[in-house]
N, CA and C of each residue as an Amber inpcrd file, in Angstrom:
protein
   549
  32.7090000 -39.6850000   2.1120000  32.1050000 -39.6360000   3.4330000
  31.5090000 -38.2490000   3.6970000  32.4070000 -37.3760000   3.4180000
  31.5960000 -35.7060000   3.8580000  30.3230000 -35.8170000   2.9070000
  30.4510000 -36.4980000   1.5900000  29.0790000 -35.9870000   0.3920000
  28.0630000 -36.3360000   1.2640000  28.4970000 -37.1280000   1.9270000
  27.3510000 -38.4640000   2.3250000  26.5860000 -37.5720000   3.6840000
  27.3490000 -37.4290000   4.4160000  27.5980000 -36.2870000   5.5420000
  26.2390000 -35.3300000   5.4530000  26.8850000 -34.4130000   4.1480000
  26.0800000 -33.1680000   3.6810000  24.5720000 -33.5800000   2.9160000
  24.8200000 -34.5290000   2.7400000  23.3670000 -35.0980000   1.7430000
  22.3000000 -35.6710000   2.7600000  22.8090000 -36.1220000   4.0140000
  22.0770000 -36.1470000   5.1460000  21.5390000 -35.3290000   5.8430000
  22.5230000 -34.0110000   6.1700000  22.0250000 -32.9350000   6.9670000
  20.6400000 -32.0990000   5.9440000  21.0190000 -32.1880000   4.7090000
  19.9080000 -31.8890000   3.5560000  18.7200000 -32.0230000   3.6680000
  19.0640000 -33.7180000   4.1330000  17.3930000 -34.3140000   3.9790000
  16.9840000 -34.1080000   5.1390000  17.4770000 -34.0460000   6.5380000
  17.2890000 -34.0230000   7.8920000  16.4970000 -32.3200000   7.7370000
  17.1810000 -31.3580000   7.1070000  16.7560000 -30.0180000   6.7280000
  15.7740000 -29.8940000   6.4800000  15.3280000 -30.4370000   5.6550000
  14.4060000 -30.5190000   3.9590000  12.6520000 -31.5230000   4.9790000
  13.1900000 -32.2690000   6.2120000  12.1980000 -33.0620000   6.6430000
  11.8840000 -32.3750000   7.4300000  12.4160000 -31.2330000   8.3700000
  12.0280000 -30.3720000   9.6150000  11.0360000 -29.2380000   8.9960000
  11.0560000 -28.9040000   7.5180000  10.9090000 -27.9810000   7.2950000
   9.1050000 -27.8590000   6.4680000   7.9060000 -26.9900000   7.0020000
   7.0670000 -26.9850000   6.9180000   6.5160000 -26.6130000   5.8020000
   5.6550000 -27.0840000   5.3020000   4.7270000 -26.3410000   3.9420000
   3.9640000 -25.4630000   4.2930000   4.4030000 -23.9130000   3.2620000
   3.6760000 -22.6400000   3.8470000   2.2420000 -23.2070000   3.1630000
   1.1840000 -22.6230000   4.0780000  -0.2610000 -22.8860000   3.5240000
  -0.5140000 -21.0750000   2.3890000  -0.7430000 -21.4230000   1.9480000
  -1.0010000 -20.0740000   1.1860000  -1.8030000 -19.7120000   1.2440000
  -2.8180000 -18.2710000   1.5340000  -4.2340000 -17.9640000   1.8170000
  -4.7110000 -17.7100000   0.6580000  -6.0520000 -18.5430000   0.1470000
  -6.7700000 -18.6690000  -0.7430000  -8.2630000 -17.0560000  -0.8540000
  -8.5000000 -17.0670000   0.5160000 -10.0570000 -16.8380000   0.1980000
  -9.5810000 -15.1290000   1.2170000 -10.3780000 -14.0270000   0.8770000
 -10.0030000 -13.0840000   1.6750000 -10.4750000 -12.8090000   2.7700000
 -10.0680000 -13.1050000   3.9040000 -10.6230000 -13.6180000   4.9690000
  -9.4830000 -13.4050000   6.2120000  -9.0330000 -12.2830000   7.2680000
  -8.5750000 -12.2470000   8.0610000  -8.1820000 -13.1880000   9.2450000
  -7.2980000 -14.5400000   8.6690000  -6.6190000 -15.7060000   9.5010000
  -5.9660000 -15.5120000  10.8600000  -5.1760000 -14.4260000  11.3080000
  -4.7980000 -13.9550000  12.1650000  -5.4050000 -13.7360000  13.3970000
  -5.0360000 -15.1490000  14.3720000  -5.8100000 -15.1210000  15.6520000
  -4.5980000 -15.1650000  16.8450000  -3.1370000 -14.9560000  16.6170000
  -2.3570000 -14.4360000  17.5080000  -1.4440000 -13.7260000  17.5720000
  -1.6280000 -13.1210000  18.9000000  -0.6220000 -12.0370000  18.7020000
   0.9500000 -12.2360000  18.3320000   1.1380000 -13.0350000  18.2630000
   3.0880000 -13.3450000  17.5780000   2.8310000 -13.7270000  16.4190000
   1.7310000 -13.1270000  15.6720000   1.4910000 -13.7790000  14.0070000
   1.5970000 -12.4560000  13.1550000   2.1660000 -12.8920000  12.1900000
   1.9320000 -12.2110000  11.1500000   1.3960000 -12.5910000   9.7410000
   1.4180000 -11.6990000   9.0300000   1.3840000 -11.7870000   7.5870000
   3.0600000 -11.7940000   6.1540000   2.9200000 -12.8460000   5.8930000
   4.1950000 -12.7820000   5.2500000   3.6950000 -12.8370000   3.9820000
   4.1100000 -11.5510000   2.8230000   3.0760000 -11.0750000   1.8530000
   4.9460000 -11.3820000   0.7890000   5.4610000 -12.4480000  -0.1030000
   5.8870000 -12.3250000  -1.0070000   6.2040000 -12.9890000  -2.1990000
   6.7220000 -11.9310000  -3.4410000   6.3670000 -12.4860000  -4.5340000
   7.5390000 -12.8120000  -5.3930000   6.7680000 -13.9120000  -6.1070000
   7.8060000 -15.0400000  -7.0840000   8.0390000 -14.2250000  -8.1180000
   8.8200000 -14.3900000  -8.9770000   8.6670000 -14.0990000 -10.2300000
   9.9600000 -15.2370000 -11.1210000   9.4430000 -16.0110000 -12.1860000
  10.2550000 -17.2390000 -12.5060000  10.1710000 -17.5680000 -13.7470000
  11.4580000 -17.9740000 -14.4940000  11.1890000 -18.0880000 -16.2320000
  11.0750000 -19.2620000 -16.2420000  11.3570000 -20.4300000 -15.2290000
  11.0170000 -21.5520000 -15.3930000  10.4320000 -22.4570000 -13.6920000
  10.0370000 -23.4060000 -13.4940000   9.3280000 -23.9780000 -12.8380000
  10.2240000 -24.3890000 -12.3060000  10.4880000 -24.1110000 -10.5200000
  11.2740000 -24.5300000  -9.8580000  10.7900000 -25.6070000  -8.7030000
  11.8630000 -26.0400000  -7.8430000  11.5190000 -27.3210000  -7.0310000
  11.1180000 -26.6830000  -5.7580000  11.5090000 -26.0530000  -5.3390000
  11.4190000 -25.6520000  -3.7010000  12.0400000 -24.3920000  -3.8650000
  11.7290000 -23.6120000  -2.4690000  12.3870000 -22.5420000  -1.6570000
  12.0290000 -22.7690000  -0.2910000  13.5740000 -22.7180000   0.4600000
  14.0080000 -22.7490000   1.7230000  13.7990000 -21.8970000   2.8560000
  12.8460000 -21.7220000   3.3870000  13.4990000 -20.1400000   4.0930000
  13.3710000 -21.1720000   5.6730000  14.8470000 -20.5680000   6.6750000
  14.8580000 -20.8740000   8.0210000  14.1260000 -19.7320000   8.6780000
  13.6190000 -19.5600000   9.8930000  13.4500000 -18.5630000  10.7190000
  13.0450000 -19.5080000  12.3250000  11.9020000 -18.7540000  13.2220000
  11.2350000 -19.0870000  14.0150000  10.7190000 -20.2320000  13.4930000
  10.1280000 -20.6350000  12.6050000   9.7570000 -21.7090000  11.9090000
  10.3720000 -21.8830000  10.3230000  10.5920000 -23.0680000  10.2670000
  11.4280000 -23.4060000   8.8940000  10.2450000 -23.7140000   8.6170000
  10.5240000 -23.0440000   6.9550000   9.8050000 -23.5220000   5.4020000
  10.1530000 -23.5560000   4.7100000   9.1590000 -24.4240000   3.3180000
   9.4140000 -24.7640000   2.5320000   8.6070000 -23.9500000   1.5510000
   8.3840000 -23.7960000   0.5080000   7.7520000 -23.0180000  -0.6340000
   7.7680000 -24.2420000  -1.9370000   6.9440000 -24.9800000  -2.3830000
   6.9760000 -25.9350000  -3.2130000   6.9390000 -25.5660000  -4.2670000
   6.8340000 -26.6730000  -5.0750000   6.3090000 -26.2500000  -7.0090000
   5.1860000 -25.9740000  -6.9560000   4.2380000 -26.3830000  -5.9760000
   3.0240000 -25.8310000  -6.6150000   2.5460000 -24.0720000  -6.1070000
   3.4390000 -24.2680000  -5.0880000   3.3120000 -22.4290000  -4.6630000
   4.3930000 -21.1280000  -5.9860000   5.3180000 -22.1370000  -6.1510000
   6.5900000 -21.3430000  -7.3420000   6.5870000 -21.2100000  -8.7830000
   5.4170000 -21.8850000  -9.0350000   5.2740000 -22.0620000 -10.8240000
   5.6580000 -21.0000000 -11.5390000   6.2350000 -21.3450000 -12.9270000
   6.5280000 -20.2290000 -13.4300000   5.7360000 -19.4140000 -14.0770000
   6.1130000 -18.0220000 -13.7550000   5.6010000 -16.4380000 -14.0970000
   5.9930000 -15.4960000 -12.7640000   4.6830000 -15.0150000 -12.4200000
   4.7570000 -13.9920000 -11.4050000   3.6730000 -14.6960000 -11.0670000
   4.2190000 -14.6940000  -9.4010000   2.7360000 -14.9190000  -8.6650000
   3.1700000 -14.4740000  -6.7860000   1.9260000 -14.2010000  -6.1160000
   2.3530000 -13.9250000  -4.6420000   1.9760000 -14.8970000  -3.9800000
   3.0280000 -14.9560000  -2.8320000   2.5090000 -16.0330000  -2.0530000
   1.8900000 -15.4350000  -0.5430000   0.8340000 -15.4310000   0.4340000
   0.2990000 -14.8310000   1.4550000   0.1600000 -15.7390000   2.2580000
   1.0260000 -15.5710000   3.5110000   0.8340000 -16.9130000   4.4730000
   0.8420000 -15.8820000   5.9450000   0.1590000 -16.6030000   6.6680000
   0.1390000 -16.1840000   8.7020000   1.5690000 -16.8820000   9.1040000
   2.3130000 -16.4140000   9.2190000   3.5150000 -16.9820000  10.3310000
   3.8790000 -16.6040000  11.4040000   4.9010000 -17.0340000  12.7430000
   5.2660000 -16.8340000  14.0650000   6.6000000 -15.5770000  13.2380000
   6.0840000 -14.8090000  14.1490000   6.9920000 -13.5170000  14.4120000
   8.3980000 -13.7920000  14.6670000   9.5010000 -13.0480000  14.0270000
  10.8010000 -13.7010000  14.0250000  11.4030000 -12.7310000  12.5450000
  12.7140000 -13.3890000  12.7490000  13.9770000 -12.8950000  11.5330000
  13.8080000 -14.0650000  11.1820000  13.5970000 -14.0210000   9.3990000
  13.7450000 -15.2120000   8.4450000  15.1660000 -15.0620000   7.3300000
  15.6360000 -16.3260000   6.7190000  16.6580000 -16.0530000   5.6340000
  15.8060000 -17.1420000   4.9080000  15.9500000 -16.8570000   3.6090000
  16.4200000 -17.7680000   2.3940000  17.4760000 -18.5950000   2.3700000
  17.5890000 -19.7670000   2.3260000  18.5040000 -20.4250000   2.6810000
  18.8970000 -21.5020000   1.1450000  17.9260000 -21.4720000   0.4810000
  18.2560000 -22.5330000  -0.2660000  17.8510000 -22.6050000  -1.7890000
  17.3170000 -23.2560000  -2.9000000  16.8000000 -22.9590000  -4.0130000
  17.1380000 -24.0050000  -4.3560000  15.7820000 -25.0880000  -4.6750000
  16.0260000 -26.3540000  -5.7380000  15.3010000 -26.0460000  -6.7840000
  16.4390000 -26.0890000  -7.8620000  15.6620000 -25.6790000  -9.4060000
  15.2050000 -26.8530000 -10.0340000  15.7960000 -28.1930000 -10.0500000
  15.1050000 -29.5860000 -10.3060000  15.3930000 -30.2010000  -8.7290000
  15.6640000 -31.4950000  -9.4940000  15.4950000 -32.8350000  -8.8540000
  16.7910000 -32.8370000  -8.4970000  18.1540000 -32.3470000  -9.0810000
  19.5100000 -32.7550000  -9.2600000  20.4230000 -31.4080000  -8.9590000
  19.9630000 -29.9800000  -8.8480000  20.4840000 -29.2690000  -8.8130000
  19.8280000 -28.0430000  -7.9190000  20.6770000 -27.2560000  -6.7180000
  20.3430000 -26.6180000  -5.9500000  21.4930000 -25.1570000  -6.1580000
  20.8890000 -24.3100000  -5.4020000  21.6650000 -23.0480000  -4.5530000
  21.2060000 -23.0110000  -3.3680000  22.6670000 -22.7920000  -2.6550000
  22.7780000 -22.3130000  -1.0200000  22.6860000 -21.1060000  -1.0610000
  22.3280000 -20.2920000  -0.2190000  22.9440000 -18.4300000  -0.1030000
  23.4720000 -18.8220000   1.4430000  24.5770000 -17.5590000   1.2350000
  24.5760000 -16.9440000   2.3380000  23.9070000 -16.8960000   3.3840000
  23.6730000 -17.5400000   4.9200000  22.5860000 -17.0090000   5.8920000
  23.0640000 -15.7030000   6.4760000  24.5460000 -15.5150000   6.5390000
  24.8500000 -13.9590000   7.3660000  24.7460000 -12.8730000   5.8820000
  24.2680000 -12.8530000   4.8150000  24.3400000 -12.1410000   3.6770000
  22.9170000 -11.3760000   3.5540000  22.3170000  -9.9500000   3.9770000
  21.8360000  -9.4430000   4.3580000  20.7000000  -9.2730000   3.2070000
  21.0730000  -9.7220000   2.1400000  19.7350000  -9.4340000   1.1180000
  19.1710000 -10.4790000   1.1680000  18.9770000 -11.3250000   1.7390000
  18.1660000 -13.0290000   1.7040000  17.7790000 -12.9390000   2.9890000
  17.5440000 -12.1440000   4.3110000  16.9370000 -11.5650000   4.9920000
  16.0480000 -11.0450000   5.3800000  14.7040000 -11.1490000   6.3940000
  13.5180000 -10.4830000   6.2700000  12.6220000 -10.4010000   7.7730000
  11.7640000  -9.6580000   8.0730000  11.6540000  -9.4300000   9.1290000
   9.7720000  -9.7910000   8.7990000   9.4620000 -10.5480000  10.0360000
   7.7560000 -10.3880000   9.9350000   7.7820000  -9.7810000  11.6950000
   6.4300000  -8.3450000  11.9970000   6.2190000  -7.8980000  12.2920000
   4.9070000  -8.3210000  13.0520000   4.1110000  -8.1790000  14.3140000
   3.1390000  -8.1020000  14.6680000   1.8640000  -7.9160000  13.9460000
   0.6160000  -8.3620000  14.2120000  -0.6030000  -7.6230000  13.4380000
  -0.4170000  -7.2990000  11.8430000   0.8180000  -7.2500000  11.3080000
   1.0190000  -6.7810000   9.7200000   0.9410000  -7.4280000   8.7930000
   0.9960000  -7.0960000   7.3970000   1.1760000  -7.5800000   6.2190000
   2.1480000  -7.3500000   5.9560000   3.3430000  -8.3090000   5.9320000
   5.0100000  -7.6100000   6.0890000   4.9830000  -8.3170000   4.6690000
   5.3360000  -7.2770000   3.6820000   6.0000000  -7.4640000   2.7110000
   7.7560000  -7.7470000   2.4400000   7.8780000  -8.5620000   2.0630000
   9.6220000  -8.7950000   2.3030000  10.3130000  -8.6770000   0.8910000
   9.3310000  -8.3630000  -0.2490000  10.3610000  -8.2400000  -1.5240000
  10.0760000  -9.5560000  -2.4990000  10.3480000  -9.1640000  -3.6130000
   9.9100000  -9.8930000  -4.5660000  11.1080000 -10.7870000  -5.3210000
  11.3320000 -11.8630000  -5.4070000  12.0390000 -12.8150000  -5.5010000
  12.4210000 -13.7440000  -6.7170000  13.1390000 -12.2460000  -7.6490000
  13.3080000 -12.7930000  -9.3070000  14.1320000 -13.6570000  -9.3610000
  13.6550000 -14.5680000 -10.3450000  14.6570000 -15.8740000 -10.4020000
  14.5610000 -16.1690000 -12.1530000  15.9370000 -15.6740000 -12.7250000
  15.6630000 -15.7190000 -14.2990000  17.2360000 -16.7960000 -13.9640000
  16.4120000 -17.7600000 -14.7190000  17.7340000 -18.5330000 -15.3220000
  17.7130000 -19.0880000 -16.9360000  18.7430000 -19.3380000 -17.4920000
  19.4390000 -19.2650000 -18.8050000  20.0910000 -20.2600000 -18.9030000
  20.1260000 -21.4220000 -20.1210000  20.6500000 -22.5890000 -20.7410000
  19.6870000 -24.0000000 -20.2390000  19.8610000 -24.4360000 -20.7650000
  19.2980000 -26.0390000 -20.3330000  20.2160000 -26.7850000 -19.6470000
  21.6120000 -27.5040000 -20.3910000  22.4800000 -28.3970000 -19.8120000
  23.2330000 -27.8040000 -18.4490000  24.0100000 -26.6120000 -19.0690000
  24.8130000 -25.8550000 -18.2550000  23.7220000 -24.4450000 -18.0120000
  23.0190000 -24.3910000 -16.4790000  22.4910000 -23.1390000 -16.2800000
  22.8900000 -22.1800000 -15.7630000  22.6980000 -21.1140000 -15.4740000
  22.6920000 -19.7920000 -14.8330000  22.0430000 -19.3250000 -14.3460000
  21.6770000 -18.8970000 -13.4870000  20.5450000 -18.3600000 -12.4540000
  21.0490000 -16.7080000 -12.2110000  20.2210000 -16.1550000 -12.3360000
  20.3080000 -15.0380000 -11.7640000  18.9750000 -14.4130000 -10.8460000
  19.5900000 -14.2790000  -9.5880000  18.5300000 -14.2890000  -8.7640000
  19.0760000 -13.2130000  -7.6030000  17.8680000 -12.7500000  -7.0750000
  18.1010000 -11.4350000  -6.4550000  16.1570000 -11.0080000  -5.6270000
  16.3920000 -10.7280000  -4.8180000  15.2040000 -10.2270000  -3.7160000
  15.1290000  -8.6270000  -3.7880000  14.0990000  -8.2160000  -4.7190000
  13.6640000  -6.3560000  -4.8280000  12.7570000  -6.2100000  -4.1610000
  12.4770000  -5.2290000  -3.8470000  11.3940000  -4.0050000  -3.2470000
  11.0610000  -3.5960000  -4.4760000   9.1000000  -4.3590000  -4.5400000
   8.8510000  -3.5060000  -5.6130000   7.0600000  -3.5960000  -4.7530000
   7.3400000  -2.5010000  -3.5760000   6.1970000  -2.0960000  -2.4200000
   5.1300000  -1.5610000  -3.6670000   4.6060000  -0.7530000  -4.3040000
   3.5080000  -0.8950000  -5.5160000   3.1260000  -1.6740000  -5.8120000
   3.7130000  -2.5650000  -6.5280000   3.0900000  -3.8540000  -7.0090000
   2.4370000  -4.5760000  -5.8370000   3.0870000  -4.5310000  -4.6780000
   2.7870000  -5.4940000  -3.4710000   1.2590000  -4.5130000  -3.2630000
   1.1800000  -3.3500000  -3.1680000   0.1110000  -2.5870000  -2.7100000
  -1.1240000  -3.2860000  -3.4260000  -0.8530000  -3.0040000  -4.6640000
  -1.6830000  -3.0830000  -6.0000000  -2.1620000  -4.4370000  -5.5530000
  -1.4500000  -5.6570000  -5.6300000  -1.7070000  -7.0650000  -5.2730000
  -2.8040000  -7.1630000  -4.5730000  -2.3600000  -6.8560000  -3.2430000
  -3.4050000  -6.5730000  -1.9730000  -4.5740000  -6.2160000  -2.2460000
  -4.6740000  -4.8910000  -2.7390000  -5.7010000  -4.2710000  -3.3550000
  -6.6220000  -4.5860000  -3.8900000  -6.3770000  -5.5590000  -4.8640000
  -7.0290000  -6.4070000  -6.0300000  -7.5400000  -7.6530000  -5.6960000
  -6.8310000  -8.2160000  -4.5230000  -6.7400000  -9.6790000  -4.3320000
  -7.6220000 -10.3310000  -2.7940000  -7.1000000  -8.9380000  -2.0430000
  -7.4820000  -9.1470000  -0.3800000  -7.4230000  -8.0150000   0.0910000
  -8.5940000  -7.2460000  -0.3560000  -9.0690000  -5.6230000   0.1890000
  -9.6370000  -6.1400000   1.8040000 -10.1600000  -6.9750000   1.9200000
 -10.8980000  -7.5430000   3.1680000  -9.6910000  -7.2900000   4.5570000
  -9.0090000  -8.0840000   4.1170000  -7.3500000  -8.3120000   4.8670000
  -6.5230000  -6.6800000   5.0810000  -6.4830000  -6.3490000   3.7240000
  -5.6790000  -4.9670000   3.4730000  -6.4700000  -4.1000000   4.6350000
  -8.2750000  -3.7170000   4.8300000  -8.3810000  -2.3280000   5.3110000
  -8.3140000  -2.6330000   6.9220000  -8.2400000  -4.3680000   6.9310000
  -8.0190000  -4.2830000   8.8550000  -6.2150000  -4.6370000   9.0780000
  -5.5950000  -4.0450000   8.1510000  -4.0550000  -4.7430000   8.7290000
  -3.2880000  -3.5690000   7.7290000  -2.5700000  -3.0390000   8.4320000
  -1.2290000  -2.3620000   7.7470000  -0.3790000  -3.2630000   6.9070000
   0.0150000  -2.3780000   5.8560000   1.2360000  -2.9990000   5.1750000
   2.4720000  -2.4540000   5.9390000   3.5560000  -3.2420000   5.7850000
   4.9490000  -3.0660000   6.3290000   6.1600000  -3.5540000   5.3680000
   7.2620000  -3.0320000   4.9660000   8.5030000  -3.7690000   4.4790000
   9.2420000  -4.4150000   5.6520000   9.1630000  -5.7660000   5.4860000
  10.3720000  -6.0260000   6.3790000  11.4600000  -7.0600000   5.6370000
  11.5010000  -6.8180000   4.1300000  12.5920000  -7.1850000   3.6210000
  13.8820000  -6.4060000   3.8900000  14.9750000  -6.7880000   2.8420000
  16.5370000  -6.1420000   3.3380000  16.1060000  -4.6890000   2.7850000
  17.0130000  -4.0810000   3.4240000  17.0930000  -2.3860000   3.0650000
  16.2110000  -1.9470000   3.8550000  15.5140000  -0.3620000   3.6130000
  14.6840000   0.2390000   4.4220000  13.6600000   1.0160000   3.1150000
  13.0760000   1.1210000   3.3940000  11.6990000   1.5280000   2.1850000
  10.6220000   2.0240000   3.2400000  10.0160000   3.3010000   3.2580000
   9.1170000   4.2310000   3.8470000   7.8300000   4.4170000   2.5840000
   7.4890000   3.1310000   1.8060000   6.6330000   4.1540000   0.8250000
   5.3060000   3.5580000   1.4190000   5.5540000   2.8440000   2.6360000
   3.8130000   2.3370000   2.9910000   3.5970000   3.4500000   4.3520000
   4.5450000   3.5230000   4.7790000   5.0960000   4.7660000   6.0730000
   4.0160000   6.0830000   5.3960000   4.5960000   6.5530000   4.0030000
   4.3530000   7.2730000   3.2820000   2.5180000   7.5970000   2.8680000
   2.7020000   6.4590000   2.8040000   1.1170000   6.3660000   1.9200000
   0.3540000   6.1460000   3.6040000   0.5690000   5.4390000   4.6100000
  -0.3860000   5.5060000   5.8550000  -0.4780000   7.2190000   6.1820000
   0.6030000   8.2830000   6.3090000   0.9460000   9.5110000   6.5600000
  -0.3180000  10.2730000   5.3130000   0.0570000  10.1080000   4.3170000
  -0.5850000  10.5810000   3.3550000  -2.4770000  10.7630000   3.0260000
  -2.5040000   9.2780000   3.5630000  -4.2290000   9.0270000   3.8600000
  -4.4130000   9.4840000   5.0920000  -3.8430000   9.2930000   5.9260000
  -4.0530000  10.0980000   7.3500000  -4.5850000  11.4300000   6.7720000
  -3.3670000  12.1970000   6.7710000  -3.5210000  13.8280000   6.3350000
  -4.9240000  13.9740000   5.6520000  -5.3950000  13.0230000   4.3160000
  -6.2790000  13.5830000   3.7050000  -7.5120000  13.4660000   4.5560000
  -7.7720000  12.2500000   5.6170000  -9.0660000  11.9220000   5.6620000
  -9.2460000  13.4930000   6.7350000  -8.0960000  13.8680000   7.7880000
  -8.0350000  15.1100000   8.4140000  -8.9620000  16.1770000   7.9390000
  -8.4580000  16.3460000   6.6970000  -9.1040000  17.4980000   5.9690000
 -10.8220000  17.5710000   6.0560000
């Protein structure tokens, strides 16, 4: 009775919960003020089913946004505290995290490109797996991304971390270009 229970609240979960649109073309989407930019990246040794995240608005992150390698995902969302909540690696097998566990945590910001951390997911064996998975700050790469991908977006919108921890290297680099253009 509880399986039955929990396999309901799942799907009841899993049906509330929205497909992030991913921004294709570089082109400044952002037409309100409680919106942001939620700027983050996959990285995966194999092809997973979903990612969960609750916040102001629940989502979903599919297979076709998670494929395996490295890739970023760039979506407009409602302003709010988000968690990671979940991870389907097939059809038959999931991870829960923690929602009060502070590294599956993330903040989107006003007007920004809130970077929240990059979201390695290496798992190991076929029958019996292992996952090892973990959310880094790797703000460079995120820069670089931007840079390369959506300069259009990048020179009218600040970057921001609002993953777990605290990281000043976009703080840094806005301070830094400031100073020079001064000169």
């Amino acid at each position: 009775m509880r399986s039955l229970l929990l396999l309901s609240c799942a799907l009841l979960l899993s049906a509330c919960a929205s497909k992030v649109t991913n921004i294709k073309e570089d082109r400044d989407t952002l037409s309100k003020a409680d919106e942001g930019y939620l700027l983050i990246g996959i990285e995966t040794n194999r092809s997973l089913k979903a990612i969960y995240i609750d916040g102001p608005k629940s989502l979903v992150l599919t297979a076709k946004d998670i494929r395996s390698g490295s890739n970023y995902i760039l979506a407009n969302l409602p302003l709010g505290d988000y968690t990671i909540t979940r991870l389907n690696l097939n059809r038959y097998s999931y991870l829960e995290f923690d929602n009060d566990e502070e590294s599956w945590q993330f903040t989107l910001s006003a007007k920004k490109i809130n970077y929240v951390g990059h979201l390695d997911i290496t798992t190991v064996g076929f029958w019996y797996t292992r996952s090892h998975i973990v959310l880094e700050n790797r703000s460079s790469e995120a820069l670089q991304y931007m840079e390369q991908n959506f300069p259009t977006i990048l020179s009218g919108r600040s970057l921001n971390y609002g993953g777990p921890g605290e990281d000043s290297f976009f703080d840094y680099l806005g301070q830094t270009f400031s100073q020079q253009e001064a000169k």
